[in-house]
N, C-alpha and C positions, 0 to 999 in steps of 0.2 A: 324508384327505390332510393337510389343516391339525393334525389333533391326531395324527398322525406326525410332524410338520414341529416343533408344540410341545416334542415329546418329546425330539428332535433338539437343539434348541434349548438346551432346559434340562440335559442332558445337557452341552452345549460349555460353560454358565456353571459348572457345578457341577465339571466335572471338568478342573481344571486353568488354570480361570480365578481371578488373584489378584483380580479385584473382584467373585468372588461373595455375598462377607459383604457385606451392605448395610451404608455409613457414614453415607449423607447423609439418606436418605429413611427414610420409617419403611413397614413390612409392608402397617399397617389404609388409608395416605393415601389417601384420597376425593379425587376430580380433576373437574370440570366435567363435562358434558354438550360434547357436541358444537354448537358450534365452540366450540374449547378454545385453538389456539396462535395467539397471539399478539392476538388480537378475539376476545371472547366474542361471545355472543347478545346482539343488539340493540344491541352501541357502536358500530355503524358509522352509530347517530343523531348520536353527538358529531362525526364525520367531517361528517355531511351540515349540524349545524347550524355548523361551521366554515368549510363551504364556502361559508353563502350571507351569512356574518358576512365572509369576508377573501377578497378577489379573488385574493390571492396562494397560497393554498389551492385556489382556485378551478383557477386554470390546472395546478395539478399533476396535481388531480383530471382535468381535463377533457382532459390529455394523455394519462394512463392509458385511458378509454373511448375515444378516437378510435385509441390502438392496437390497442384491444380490439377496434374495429370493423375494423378494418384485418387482423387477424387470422380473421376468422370466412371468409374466403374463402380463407386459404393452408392450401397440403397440408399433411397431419400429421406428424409429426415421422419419419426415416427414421433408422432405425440407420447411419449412415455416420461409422466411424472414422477418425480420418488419424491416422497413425504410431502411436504408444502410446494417442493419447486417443480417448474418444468423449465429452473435457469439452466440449465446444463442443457438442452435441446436449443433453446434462446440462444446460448454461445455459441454454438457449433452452428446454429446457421448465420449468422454473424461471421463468423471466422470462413465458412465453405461460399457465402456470398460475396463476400468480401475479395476474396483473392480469386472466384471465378471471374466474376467484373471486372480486377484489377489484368487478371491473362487476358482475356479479351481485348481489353481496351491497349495494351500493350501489344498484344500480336494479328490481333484481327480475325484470330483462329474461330471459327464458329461452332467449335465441339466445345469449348468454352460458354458460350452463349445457351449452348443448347441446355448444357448440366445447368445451370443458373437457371434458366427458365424452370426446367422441373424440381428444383427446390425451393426459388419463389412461389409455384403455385400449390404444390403441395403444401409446403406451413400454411399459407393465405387459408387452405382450407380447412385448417383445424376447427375443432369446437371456439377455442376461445385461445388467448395466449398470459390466461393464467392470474388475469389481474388483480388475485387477493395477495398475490405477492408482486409485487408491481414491476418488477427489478427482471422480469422473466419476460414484460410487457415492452417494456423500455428496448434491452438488446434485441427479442426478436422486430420489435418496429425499427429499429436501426438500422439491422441487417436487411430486411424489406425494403426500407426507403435507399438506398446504398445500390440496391441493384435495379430495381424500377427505377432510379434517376440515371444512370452509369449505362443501361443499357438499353434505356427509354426509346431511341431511334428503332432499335431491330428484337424488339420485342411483338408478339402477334399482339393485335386490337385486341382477342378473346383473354388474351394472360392480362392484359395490362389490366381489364377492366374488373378483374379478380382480383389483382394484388392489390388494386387502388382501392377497392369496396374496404380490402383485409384491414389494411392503416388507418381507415376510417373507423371501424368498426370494432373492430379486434385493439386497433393500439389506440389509437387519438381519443374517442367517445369515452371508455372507460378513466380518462386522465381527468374526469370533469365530476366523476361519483367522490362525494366525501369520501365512501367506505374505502379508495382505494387512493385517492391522492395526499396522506398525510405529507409524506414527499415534500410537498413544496413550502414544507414551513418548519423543515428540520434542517442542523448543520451537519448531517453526517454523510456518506458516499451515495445514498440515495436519493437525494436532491443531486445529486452532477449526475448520477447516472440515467434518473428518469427525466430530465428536463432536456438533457441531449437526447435522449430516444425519441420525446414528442417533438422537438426540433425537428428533428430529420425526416421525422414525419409530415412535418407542416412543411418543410423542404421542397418535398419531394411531390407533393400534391399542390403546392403553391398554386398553379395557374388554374387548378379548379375549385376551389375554394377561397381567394386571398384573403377573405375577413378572417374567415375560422385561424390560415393560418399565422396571417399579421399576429392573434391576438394569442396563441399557443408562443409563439416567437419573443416577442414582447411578456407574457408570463413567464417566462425560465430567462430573462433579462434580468428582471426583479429579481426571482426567487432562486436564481444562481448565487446570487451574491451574497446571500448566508451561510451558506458553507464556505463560500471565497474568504470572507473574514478571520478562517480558523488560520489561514496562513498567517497571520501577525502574531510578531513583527516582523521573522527573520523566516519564516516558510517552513517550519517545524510542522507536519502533517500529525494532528492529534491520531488516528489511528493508525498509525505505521506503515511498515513498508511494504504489504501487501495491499493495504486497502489504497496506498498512496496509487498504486501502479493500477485501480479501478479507478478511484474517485478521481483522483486528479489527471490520468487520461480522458475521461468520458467529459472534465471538465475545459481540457485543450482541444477535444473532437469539436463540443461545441463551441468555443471562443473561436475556432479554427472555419468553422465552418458558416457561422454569421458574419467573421471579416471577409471572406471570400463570396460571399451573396450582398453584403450592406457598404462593403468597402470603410466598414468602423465593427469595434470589437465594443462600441458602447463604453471603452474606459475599464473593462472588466480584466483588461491582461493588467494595466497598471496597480492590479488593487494592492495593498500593502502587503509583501510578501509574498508576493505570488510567483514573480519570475525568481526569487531565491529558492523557491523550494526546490531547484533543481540540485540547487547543491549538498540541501539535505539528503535527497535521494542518494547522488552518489556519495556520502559519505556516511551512508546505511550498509556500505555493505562493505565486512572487514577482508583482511589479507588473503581467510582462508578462502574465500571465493564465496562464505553464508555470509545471510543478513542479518542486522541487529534485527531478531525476529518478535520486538516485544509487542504483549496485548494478541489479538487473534491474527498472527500472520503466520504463513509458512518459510521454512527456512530456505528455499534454494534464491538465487540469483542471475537472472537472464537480461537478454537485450528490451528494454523500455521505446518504443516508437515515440513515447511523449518526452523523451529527453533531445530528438532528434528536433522537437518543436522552437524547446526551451533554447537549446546550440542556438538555434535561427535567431532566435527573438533576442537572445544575450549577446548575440554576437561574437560566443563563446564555442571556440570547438574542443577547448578542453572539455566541455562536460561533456564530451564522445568519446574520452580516454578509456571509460569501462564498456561501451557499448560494441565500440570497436574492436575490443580482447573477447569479445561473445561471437563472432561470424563466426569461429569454425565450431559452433554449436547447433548446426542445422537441424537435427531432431526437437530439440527445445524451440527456437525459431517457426518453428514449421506449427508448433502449436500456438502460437500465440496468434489470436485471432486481430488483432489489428498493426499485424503487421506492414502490409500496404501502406499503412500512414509513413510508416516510414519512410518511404518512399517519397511519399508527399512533399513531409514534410522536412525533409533532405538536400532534395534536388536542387538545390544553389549550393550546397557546400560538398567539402572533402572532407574523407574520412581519414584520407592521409595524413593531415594535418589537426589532427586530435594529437592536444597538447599534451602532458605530462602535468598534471594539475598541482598546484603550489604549495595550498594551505593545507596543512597535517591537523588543524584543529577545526571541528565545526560545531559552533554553538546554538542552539536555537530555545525561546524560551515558549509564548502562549498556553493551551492546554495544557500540553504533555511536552513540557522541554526535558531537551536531552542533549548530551554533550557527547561528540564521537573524535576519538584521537588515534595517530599513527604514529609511526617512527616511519615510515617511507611508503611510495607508492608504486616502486619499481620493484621493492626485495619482499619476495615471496614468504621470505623467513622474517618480515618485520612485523612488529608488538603492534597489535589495534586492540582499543577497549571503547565497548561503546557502553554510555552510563544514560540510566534513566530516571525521572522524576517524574512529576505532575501527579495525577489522581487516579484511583481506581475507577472513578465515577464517568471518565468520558467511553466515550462511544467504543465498544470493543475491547474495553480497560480491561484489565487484569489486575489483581494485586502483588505488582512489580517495582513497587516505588523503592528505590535506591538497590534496584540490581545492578546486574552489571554482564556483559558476554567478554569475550578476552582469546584473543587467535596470539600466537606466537609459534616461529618457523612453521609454517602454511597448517596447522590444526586449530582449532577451535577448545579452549580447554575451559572456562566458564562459559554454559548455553543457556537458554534460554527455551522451552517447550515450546513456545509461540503456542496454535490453537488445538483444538481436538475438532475433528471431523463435526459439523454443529449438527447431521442426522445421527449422529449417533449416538448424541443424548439425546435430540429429540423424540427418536424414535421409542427409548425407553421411559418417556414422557416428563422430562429434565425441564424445567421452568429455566432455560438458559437466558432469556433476555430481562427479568427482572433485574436489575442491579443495587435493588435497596441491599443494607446489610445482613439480613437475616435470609436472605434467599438463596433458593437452592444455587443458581450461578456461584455463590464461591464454597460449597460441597464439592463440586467438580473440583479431582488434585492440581490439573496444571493450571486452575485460576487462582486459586490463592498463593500467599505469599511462603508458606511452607514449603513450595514446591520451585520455587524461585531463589537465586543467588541476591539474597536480602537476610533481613535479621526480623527476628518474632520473638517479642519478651511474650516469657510464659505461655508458648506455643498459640497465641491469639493472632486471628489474621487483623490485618489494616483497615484500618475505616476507613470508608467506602468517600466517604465527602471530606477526607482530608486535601490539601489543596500544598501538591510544592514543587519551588522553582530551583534555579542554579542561580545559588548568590553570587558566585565568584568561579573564575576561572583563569588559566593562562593559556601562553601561548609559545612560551619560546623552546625547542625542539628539546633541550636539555630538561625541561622541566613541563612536560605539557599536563594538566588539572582541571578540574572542575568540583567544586565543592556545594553540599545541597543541605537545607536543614526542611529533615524531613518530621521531624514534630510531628506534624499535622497528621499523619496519618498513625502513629502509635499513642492521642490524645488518651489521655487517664492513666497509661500506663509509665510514663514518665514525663519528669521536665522536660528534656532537651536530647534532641539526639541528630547529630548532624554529620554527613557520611561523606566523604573526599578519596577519588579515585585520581592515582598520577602514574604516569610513565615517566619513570625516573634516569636520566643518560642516555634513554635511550635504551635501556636494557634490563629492565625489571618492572613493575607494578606491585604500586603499594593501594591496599585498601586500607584506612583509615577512619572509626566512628568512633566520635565522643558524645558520652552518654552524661545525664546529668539527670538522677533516679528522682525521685519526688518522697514523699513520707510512706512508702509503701517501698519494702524489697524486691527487687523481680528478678527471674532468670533467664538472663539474655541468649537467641540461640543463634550464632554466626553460622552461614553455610554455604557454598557454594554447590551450584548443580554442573556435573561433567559429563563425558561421555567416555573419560580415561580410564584407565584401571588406577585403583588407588590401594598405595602399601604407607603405612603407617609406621614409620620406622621408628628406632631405642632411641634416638635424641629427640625426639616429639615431633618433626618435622613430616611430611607425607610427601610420597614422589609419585608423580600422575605419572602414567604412562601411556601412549596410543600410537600406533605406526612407527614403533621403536625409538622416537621421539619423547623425552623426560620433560617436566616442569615440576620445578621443590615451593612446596606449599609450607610457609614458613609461619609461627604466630612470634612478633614481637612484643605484643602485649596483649592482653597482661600475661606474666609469667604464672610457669608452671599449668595452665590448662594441658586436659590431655583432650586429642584429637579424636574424632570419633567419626563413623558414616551415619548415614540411614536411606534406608530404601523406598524406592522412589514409584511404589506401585500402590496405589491410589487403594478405596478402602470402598467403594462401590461396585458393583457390577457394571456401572454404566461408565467408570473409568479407563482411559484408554491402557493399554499396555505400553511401557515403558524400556523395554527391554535394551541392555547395555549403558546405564546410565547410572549415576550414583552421587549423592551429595556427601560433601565432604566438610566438617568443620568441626566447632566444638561449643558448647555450655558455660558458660559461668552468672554466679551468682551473682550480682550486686547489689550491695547495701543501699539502705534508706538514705535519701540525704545526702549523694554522694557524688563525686566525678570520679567518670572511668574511660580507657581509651583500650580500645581494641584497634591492635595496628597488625595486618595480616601482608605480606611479602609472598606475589608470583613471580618465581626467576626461571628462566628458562636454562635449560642449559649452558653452562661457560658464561652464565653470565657475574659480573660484580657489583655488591651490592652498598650502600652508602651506610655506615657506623648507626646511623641514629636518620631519626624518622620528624621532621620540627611540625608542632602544631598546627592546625589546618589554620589557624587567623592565619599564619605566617607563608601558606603557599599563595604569594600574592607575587 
């Protein structure tokens, strides 16, 4: 069976696959002994002597076994699909393999061993793991290859030789049908996702197979590196800060796990922007403890295992300053299925010494640049606004071009929706991945720009292939900015229109857009989306209110607009509920032919505010 299946196999690489010529690996490479990915034999002593060196180690560790224990009494994992995926069963065995092998291999405990064995053979023996969605394919062979290699010694001959058939069969074979591997020739989180999964699968099988798996190893070498690219220049993640915490974990699981088998990462950690992105991460996520959650991410904020990589490799333990404020979050922790890596990828440094990180301004351009600012990293009541740009048109885009989120004294008072559940349109049969202009994706309320803290002349959403950067920005604490000419995305409906977001002193936020109309009138509509209560007071001004906490929503220009809301409940059945949220701004006409500047003032309470507002050429 198996050396039919080989036969098969080597057949799909050889005939008609362009990454059959080996580039990266060479024929003779010799590869460790079993455990080989990611932990060798005997380093989970550095893990143990770190754990009884730093209490902050400690509690990681000791969140992992107490799930582990908590695990040894629920049922085994059932094949149960909803809609297109079976990724949600994929994760969870991922996550329950993951940390059973990682108890094991830490305490020796064999109740440990035992629960892994019957949740590796049980998936092994599904129908299938689902490969018209590939991404379901990918993590459950991760989580297989993760426990077959980690527990390889004390596993029975009868299991092993079910799990191994399953990674051949169920995960690796399937990675070679066109119908299911576009993957490897896309820049989005499913090239790092499925090229790690068949990784670890060639891994993990390595010494029965070496051709199949040299030549699976060697193609996600190559076809990694297209997705690596979106990091330039500065590591700005074109889908944000959820997909960043998929794509670009699964894409350190596997750079992480061929230096540790090849003793070379191939060049792939150096690529342009790649160890920066760390800093975009952490400086995604503002004072109130949410993420800048633009395009389809959600809004919470937890500990990242992949920044614990990035520490190592930057030789940076400031970028542990937020990960380390997440340990007494153990319910969250506990869910996060690669958590372990942590551990991993840890174990040479202190958590004690996560620095207090320096820079208040992070700019990043590529795709989708974005500029994220603070007034401080310590004061829970300090102003963060994160500003975005780029396109509707990448991967997971929204039409968000020149929003903006904005926390002051630890609330969040400009949000952002981030994503809607994607079965929940689908289910109602929502053509959600179309992204041409005319497609149902921006019907949907929280993907268009209506529903976003941006501006819509003449209530028209954003073209879809508009294309914008951050011309300028600064940096000095007193005046932190970033300024964007967003043109490109309201084309026809005006000349010029370019939008500048600052924190000013230190103690206020100015938005800023000068418009510059074309031979056609239109009427501009300013707004911001909150989660406050909003009172529209007798001097035109508006006071947010949430957790007894005020911010004065101010228009300096142009004068005499009057302030208005609108409501934020979407105009489908298949739009999600929006409850406690409301946009806040106002209307004005502008003539043909003309310049106009819309200058809008967030002051928090007690705060003072500067006379006059100077032109964005001048915030330089």
């Amino acid at each position: 069976m198996e050396k039919k299946l080989f036969i098969l196999l080597v057949l799909f690489l050889f005939a008609g696959n362009a990454h059959a010529q080996l580039v990266y690996l060479k024929e003779g490479a010799k590869i460790p002994n079993h455990p080989r990915i990611l932990l060798l034999q005997d380093e989970e002593k550095t893990i143990l002597k770190n754990i009884t060196s730093d209490q902050n180690w400690k509690k990681i560790h000791q969140v992992i076994l107490t799930e582990s224990d908590r695990l040894i009494n629920q049922p085994v994992l059932e094949r149960v699909q909803i809609g297109r995926r079976l990724l949600a069963t994929s994760r969870e065995c991922l996550r329950r393999v993951f940390y059973l092998a990682y108890a094991y291999r830490t305490s020796k405990d064999k109740k440990y061993l035992n629960r892994a064995e019957q949740e590796l053979v049980k998936v092994s023996q599904f129908t299938d793991w689902n490969p018209s969605h590939f991404l379901d394919v990918a993590e459950m062979t991760m989580g297989v290859a993760i426990g077959y290699d980690w527990l390889y010694a004390d596993l029975p001959q009868a299991s092993k030789a079910i799990i191994k058939e399953a990674i051949l069969k169920k995960g690796i074979e399937p990675s070679f049908n066109s119908k299911y591997n576009y993957w490897l020739k896309v820049s989005n989180n499913w090239n790092q996702v499925c090229n790690a999964g068949m990784s670890y699968g060639a891994l993990a099988i390595y010494e029965e197979n070496p051709t199949l798996a040299r030549q699976i190893i060697d193609r996600a070498i190559g076809s990694i590196q297209i997705p690596m690219g979106d990091y330039k220049p500065e590591g700005a993640y074109p889908e944000g800060y959820s997909y960043w915490g998929y794509g670009t974990s699964f894409n350190v699981l596997f750079i992480s796990a061929v230096q540790k088998v090849f003793n070379t990462d191939f060049g792939l950690s150096e690529s342009e922007g790649f160890l920066k992105t760390a800093g975009y991460f952490q400086h995604m996520v503002g004072t109130s403890g949410k993420n800048f959650n633009y395009s389809d991410a959600g809004g919470g904020a937890s500990l990242s295992p992949a920044m614990f990589w990035f520490a190592d490799r930057n030789k940076d333990n400031g970028l542990l300053y937020a990960e380390k404020n997440y340990l007494n979050e153990e319910k969250s922790m506990s869910k996060d299925r690669l958590l372990p890596a942590a551990m991993i990828w840890g174990k040479d440094m202190s958590l004690a010494q996560a620095n207090t990180p320096k820079q208040l301004m992070w700019v990043g351009q590529g795709k989708n640049p974005v500029a994220m600012m603070r007034t401080s990293w310590t004061d829970r009541k300090a102003i963060y606004v994160g500003f975005k740009t780029g396109s509707p048109s990448v991967s997971h885009g929204h039409m968000d071009i020149g929003s903006f989120v904005m926390d002051a004294n630890g609330e969040r008072w400009s949000m952002d929706f981030g994503m809607q559940e994607y079965e929940s349109l689908e289910s109602k049969g929502v053509n959600l991945w179309d992204m041409k202009q005319n497609s149902q994706r921006w019907q949907v309320y929280r993907y268009n720009n209506l529903a976003h803290s941006t501006l819509a002349f003449d209530n028209e959403f954003q073209k879809v292939e508009g294309k914008t950067a951050i011309q300028q920005y600064t940096t000095k604490p007193q005046f932190l900015s970033a300024v964007s000419n967003i043109t490109d995305v309201y084309k026809g409906k005006v000349s010029e229109v370019n939008r500048g977001v600052a924190i000013i002193n230190q103690q206020y936020v100015v938005v800023k857009d000068e418009v510059t109309t074309n031979e056609n009138a239109t009427t501009v509509r300013w707004a911001m989306l909150t989660p406050a209560e909003v009172t529209i007071e007798a001097d035109g001004t508006a006071t947010l209110t949430q957790n007894g906490k005020k911010l004065q929503l101010k228009v300096a220009e142009p004068a005499n607009v009057t302030l208005k809301t609108w409501s934020t409940q979407g105009t489908h059945d298949y739009d999600a509920a929006n409850p406690g949220t409301i946009l806040i701004g106002f209307e004005a006409m502008l003539p043909a032919n003309s310049k106009n500047n819309l200058t809008v003032l967030l002051i928090p309470e007690g705060a003072k505010t500067e006379p006059t507002i100077p032109v964005l050429k001048d915030w330089k």
